[in-house]
Each structure stands twice: as structure tokens, then as C-alpha cells.
N, C-alpha and C positions, 0 to 999 in steps of 0.2 A: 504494500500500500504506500504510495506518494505521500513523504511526509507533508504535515499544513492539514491534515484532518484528523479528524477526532473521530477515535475507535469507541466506543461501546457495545456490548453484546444487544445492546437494543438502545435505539434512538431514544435520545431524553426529551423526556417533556417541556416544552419550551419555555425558559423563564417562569414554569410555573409556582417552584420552590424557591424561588431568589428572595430573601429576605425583604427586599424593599415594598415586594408586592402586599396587597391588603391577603389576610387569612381569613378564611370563610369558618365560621364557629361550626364547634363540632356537633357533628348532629346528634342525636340520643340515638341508644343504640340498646338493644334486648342483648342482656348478657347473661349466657348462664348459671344458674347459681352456682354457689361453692359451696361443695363438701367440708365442712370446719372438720380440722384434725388436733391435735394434741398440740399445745403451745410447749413450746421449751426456752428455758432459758437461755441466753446470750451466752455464759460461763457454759453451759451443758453443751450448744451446739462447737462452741470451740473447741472443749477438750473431748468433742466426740471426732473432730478433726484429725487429732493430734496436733495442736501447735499450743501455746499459749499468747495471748494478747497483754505482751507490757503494757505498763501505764502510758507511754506516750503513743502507743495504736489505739486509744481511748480516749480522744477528746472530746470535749463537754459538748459543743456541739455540730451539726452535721455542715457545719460550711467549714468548720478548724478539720474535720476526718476529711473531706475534700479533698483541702489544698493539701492536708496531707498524703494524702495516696497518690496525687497527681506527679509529675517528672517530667519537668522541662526544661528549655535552657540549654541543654548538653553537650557539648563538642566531643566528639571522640575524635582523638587520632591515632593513627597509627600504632605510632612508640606506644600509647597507652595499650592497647593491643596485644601487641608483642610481649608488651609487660607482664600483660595477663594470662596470656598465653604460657609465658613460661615457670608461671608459678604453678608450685606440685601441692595439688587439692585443697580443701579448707577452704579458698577463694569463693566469696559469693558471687562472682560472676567469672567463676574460669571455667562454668559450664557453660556457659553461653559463648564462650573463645574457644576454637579446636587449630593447633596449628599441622595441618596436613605435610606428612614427607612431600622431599619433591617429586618424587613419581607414587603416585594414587594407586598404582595394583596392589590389590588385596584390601583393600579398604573395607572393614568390617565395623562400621558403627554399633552401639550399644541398641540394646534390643528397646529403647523407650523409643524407637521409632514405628513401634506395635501398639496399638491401643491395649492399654491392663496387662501390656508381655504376654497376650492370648498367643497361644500356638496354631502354628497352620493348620486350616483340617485340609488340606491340600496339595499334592506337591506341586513341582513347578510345573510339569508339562502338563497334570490339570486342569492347572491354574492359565497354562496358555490356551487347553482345549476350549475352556469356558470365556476367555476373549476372544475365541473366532466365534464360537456361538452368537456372541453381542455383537460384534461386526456383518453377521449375516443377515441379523436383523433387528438393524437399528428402529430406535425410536423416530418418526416423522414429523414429529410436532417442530413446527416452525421457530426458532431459538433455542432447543433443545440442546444441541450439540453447534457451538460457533467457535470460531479462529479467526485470528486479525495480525496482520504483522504490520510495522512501521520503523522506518527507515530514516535516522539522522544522524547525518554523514559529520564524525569527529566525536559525535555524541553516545550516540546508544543506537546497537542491532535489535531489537523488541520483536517477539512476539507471545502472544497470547492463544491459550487452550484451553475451552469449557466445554464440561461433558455432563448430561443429567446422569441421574442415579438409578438405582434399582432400590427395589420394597418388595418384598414377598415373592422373587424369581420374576417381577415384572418390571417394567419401564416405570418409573412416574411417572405423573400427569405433566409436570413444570418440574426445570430447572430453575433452583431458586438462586442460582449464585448470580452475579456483573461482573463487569469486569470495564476499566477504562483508562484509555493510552492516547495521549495529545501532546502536541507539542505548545508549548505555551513562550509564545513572542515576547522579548525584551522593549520596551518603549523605547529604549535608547538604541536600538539597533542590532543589539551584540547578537552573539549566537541564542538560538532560544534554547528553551528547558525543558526535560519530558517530566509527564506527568502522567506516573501507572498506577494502578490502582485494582483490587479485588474487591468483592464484597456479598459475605455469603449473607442470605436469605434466610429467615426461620418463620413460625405457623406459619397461618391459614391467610395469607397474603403475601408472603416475604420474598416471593419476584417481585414483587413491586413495592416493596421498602428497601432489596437490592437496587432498581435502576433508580429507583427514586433518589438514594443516595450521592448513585454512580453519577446521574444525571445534573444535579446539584452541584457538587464539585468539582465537574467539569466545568460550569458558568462561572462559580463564585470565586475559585482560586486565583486561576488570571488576571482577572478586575484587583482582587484585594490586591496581588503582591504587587501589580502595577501602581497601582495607589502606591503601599508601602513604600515601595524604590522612592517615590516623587516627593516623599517626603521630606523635611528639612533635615530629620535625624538620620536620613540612611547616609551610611557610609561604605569605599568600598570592599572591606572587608566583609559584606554581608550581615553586618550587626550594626543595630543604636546605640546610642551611650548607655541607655537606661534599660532596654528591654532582649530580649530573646531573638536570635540572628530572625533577619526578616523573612527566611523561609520557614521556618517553622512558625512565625507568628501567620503567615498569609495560612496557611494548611489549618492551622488554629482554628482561626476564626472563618475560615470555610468550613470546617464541622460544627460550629458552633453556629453559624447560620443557618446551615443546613440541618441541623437535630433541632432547632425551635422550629421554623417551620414545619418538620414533623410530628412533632409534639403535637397541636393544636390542631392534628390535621386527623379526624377520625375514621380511617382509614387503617393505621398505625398502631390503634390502639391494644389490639393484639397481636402483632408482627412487629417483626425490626430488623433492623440485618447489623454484621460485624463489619468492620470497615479495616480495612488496611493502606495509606495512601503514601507514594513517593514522589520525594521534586529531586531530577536527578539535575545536577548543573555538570559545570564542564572539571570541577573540583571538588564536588560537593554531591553526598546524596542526605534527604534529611528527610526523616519517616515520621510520620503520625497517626495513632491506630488507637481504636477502642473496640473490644472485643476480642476471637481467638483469630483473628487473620494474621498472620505471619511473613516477616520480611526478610531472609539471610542476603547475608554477601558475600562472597569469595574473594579474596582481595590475592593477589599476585605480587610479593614482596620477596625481597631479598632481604636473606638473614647470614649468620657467622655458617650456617649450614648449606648455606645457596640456595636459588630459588623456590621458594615452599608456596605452598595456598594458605590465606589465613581466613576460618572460616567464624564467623560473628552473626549472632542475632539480631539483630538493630530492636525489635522488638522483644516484649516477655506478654503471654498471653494476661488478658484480663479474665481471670476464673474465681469464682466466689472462695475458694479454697486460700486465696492470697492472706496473707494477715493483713495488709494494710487494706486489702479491698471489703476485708469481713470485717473492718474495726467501723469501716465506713456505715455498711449496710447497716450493722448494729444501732450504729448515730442516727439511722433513719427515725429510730424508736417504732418503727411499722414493721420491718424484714429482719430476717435470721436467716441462717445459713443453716443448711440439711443437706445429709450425705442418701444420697440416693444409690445403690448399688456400691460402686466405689469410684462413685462420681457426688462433685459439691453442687450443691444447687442452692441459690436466690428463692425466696419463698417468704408469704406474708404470713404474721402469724398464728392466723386462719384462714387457710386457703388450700386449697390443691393444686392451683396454677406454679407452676416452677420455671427456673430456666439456668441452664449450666454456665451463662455470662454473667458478667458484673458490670461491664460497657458495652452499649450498643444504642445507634438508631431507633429511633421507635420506641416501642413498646409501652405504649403509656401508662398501662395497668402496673407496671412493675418499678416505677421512677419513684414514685412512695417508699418504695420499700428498700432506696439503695440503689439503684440503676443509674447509672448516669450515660450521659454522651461525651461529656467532655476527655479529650485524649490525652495520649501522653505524646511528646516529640523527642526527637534526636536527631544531631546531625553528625555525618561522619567525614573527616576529611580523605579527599582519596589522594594515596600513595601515587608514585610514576608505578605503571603496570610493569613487570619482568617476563619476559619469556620463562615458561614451566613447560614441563612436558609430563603426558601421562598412559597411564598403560594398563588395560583390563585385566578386569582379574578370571579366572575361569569359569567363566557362567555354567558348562556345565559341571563343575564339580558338586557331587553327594551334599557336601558342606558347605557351599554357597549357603548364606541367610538370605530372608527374603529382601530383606532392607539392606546390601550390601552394593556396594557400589557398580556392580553391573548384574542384574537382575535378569535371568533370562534371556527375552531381548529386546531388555529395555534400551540397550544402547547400541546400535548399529556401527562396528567399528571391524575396521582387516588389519588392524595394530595385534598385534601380541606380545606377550612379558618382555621378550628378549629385543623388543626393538619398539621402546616410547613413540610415542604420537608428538610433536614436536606442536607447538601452540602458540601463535601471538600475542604479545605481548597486551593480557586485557585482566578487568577484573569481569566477575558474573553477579548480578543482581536476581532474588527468586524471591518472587511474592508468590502467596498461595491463602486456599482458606484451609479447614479442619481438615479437609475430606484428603486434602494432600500429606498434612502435615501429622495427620495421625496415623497415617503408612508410610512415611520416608523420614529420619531423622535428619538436621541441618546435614551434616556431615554429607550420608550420599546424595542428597538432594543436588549439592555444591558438587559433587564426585560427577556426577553424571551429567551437571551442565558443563562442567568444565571439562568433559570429554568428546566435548561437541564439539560441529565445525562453526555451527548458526544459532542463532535464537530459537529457527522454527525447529530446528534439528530437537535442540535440550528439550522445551517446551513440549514436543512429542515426546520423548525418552522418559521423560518426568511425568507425563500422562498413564502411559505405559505403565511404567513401574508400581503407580502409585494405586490401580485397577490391580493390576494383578496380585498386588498384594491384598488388596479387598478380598476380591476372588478367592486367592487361597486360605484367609484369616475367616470367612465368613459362608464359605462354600459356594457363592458367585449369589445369595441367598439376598445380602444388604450389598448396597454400595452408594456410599453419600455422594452430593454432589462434587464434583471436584472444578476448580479452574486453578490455572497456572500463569504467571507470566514471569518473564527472562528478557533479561537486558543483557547483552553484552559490551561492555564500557572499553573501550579502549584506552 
């Protein structure tokens, strides 16, 4: 696709969600009762957790638990990185750093790239039979299954991959996830900026609290960071004297325009979707997300060991199970946290409505009770890229895991161990929502874009993988919706 257009997996509604415009009151709406269940205490649901709540995850009230859970502002760079990288465990975020050798065969990530370390009921070949079954008879519903690629040249190789799900050995009805890629123009002329973005969908409307979101963002961000630049405080390092570099504040308050006109919009009221959004500049990528949508990076650096991948979260999910996100809901003095299976759930406390997030779009039943929209931000400085090279590991070996950096065939590659794939010098950008991120851990996720030639390449491999790991984890029985997208940064 000819960069200068704006990708979405469905055309956004036209200015209809732009903050400026007048909101139509919500309407009344027949809602079903609720089943009242057992109240429990704030102390009871936390240490049925396992965690405990210090005193200072307890503030007196829900605007002070807010700003506390919130995280912005943030510059990572590099060195900080590295840093973290090579500290040996205890680190509260050296899970979220992995610094990959320089050649990737064999690359075995830890099994939390399996939802609850369920084991396959499947083996691979299966697992592959039951992917031609679904390829022979796709689902035809019109947005069910979409792709988009875009091209800007010095910037970013993009492309983008959405696929609905299965329920009960069937197709669904909707794909609930969006997905949106544009390129967003400089007022001063300079090169412009991409802007990617996922956004899964949840109930009984959440296609359309996904596009509505996807569609949103696409209008408001542009405008605001144009504003911002023009402003008297920008400076050009990308930061004001006073406030948070102006890519993250523009992304900011584009969700936050975007989730109040939601709010009020009764439509919403029981749906919402997860948002994951990046502004990639020509130095700079800088994330902002509410919900479990997830952002990694691969960054291609040189080290005292020579050229390695450095693989980083930019994101950490929003899940009720957080302490500072349960200290929050608590402060709601309406919601509690409850363990459902061996999953945390948002819940009022009387109700039977739940939901496995803490941040999201929408949902206006559950904003009572702890919900918020508002994101967190970070921005990361990008390194100069190093040429790396990488080499498959034995897809058919017995021992292959399912989440292991070449999956089958998920990766289409005539490299073998004894002779690396040699690779330009880039790093790799991977947004994703749950459906990707609870069958591929950061690690191969990053393994297998950066074993590509193309964005559409990874972007497939990454589809691939992340299906057949359904497939075999779930006997081809469930399979949530998935979208992907990959940037290749040079």
C-alpha cells in the first residue's frame, strides 16, 4: 500500500468521536438483572491473590490510587537496557529485558508463553492438519480475516495481520479485534511519523468499541501533536520544560478524548476494547496502552559480545491481579478483585458481570468499580541498528516446544544451523492483542520477526505460529481472535 493512507481493518466513522463534536445523551437501556453473590473483603480478595497491599498501594482516595498506578514520562534508553539486561535475576524488570545471543538457533523461551503452562493436546503435525482444515474453509464474512501493508521509505517496512477466531469447532460470527497504520505528517515539513496500533474487542459489541477506538485515534492524534509541536514550549528534543516529551502527551490525550466520548456514548456500555498505540519517529518509538494489548521490540545492538538482539517490552499488561491496579479498584469503594479459575477478575460487589482488565475503552458498567481509560506511556530511544544474523532451529525435532523460535512452519527459511541468514542492519517493532501474546512469548515473537526478510513475511510467521499453537493447546476446539503488526525500522 502507497504510503499517505490510512490503514484500518474497517473505515472509521467520520469525525464522529472527535471530542469537539456535541455527544448525544445516552439512551436508557433494559439491562439484565444481576445475580448478587457473596461480598468479600478488600484484605480477603488480596491475600486470596497472593500478594499483599503496602500502605502506600492504599491511598485514601481514588484520584491519589490513580495517579498512583499511572507511569509516564519515561525515556528509556538503550544503556538503561543493556543494564538491565545484564543483571542476574531479583530485577523487577529484567523480565521484561531478554538479551538474545547473536545467532537465535535454538531459541527456547520459557513456557509462560502458554496460557496457565497448559500442555498441548496436540502434536505439531496435528496441529498443522487442523490449519489446512481452516484454510479450506475459511470464514466469509466480510472483515473477518484482513491485511494491510505500508511503506515509508527511511522509516518503517509495516505490515499488518487479522484473523477471527473459533468457539465451539466453529467460525464466529465477528472478528472483534482493529487494527491501524498511518502515516502522520510533520507541519514543518520533516519526514513524517507512523502510527500502529491494535485493539482487541470484548462483549456483545466490541467490533465496534475496537474500530471505534481504532477510528478515533486515527483523527485525534495528528491534530493534537500538531498542535503540540506549535506550541511555544516545544523544543527540539521532543520534550517541554515542564511536561512529558510531546509524543506521549499527543497519544495521551488522544485516548483520553477518545474514552470520554465513549463513555457517554450508550453503545459502550457493555463492550470496550484494549488499546495498544505507537508513534514511531525516525529516533524515537513511544507507546501508550490500556488494557492487555502488547508492544515488544527487538532492538539490534552491539555489545562487548558483538552483535546481539535486545528484546524489551515497552509495555506491562493492565490485569486486575496488578497490586497497584487492585489498590486502585479497591479506592473505587464499589469493585474488588476475584480470582476466577486462575485468572483475576474486576467485579462489583454485587454483581456477576466481571472482566479480566483493569484499563480499557468502554465499558461503562465497570468504570464504578475501578476501570479506567486512562494509559500509561513510554518512550524508547532507538540505538544505530547492527547487522545480526540468525539461524533456525530444527523444527522438526521431537523437542521442539510449541513457543520456540521456529514453530513448524511458522517460518519459511532455506538457512540452516551451519550457515546464519545474514540480516540488515534494523531493529523489529511487534504489536499484538491477547490472542497472540498468550501463544508466543516476547522472546520468539522477536525470534521469528527477526528471521524474516519483510514485515508481511514476520507478520505471517507470527500468525502462523500463534494459530497453531491455539490449535494444539486447545485441540483447534477455541481460538481467540488474533491481529499482529510489524514494523521493520531501519
Amino acid at each position: 500500500m502507497a504510503a499517505g493512507l490510512t490503514l484500518c481493518s474497517r473505515a472509521p466513522v467520520a469525525n464522529r468521536h472527535h471530542p469537539a463534536l456535541q455527544r448525544r445523551p445516552a439512551q436508557a437501556r433494559r439491562l439484565r438483572p444481576l445475580r448478587p453473590v457473596a461480598a468479600a473483603t478488600a484484605a480477603t480478595v488480596i491475600e486470596e491473590l497472593g500478594f499483599a497491599a503496602p500502605p502506600a498501594l492504599a491511598p485514601a482516595s481514588y484520584s491519589d490510587a490513580l495517579q498512583t498506578s499511572l507511569n509516564r514520562g519515561d525515556i528509556v534508553t538503550t544503556g538503561k537496557l543493556l543494564e538491565l539486561a545484564g543483571l542476574a535475576g531479583g530485577a523487577d524488570n529484567a523480565s521484561r529485558v531478554r538479551l538474545l545471543e547473536r545467532q537465535l538457533e535454538g531459541l527456547v523461551p520459557s513456557a509462560a508463553g502458554l496460557p496457565h503452562n497448559s500442555p498441548a493436546l496436540m502434536d505439531g503435525e496435528a496441529a498443522e492438519e487442523c490449519l489446512e482444515r481452516w484454510q479450506a474453509a475459511p470464514q466469509t464474512i466480510p472483515g473477518f480475516d484482513t491485511e494491510a501493508t505500508l511503506a515509508l521509505p527511511g522509516l518503517a517496512d509495516v505490515a499488518v495481520v487479522s484473523r477471527g477466531g473459533r468457539k465451539n469447532n466453529c467460525w464466529k460470527g465477528v472478528n472483534q479485534d482493529a487494527f491501524l497504520a498511518c502515516p502522520v505528517a510533520s507541519p514543518s515539513g520533516a519526514s513524517p511519523a507512523l502510527l500502529l496500533g491494535v485493539f482487541d474487542g470484548h462483549g456483545c459489541g466490541g467490533d465496534n468499541a475496537s474500530h471505534t477506538a481504532a477510528g478515533g485515534l486515527a483523527g485525534a492524534v495528528p491534530a493534537i501533536r500538531n498542535q503540540l509541536q506549535a506550541d511555544a514550549g516545544w523544543s527540539r528534543d521532543g520534550a517541554s520544560a515542564s511536561a512529558a516529551p510531546v509524543p506521549q502527551q499527543a497519544l495521551v490525550h488522544a485516548f483520553q478524548a477518545v474514552a470520554a466520548s465513549m463513555r457517554y456514548d450508550s453503545d459502550f456500555q457493555d463492550c470496550g476494547a484494549a488499546a495498544v498505540a505507537c508513534l514511531v519517529e525516525e529516533d524515537s518509538i513511544t507507546a501508550v496502552w490500556a488494557g492487555d494489548c502488547r508492544a515488544v521490540v527487538g532492538l539490534s545492538v552491539d555489545t562487548p559480545a558483538g552483535p546481539s538482539v535486545l528484546v524489551h517490552a515497552l509495555t506491562q499488561d493492565h490485569k486486575p491481579s496488578s497490586a497497584l491496579e487492585c489498590a486502585r479498584i479497591k479506592a473505587s469503594g464499589q469493585g474488588r478483585v476475584v480470582r476466577a479459575g486462575r485468572t483475576a477478575r474486576l467485579c462489583g460487589k454485587y454483581g456477576s458481570n466481571t472482566l479480566s482488565l483493569s484499563r480499557a475503552f468502554g465499558d461503562a458498567w465497570a468504570v464504578p468499580l475501578g476501570l479506567t481509560a486512562e494509559p500509561d506511556a513510554v518512550t524508547l530511544t532507538l540505538p544505530p541498528a547492527v547487522p545480526t544474523t540468525t539461524a533456525a532451529s530444527s523444527a522438526g525435532s521431537p523437542s521442539c516446544r510449541l513457543d520456540s523460535f521456529v514453530s513448524g512452519s511458522s517460518v519459511s527459511t532455506d538457512v540452516d544451523d551451519a550457515h546464519p541468514a545474514a540480516f540488515p542492519a534494523r531493529h523489529v517493532l511487534v504489536l499484538g492483542c491477547d490472542g497472540l501474546w498468550d501463544m508466543l512469548s516476547n522472546d520468539a515473537a522477536v525470534a521469528i520477526a527477526m528471521s524474516c526478510q519483510t514485515a508481511k513475511e514476520a507478520a505471517g510467521a507470527l500468525m502462523h505460529a500463534a494459530r497453531r499453537n491455539w490449535a494444539a493447546t486447545c485441540s483447534g476446539v477455541w481460538v481467540d481472535d488474533i491481529t499482529v503488526a510489524v514494523a521493520m525500522l531501519p
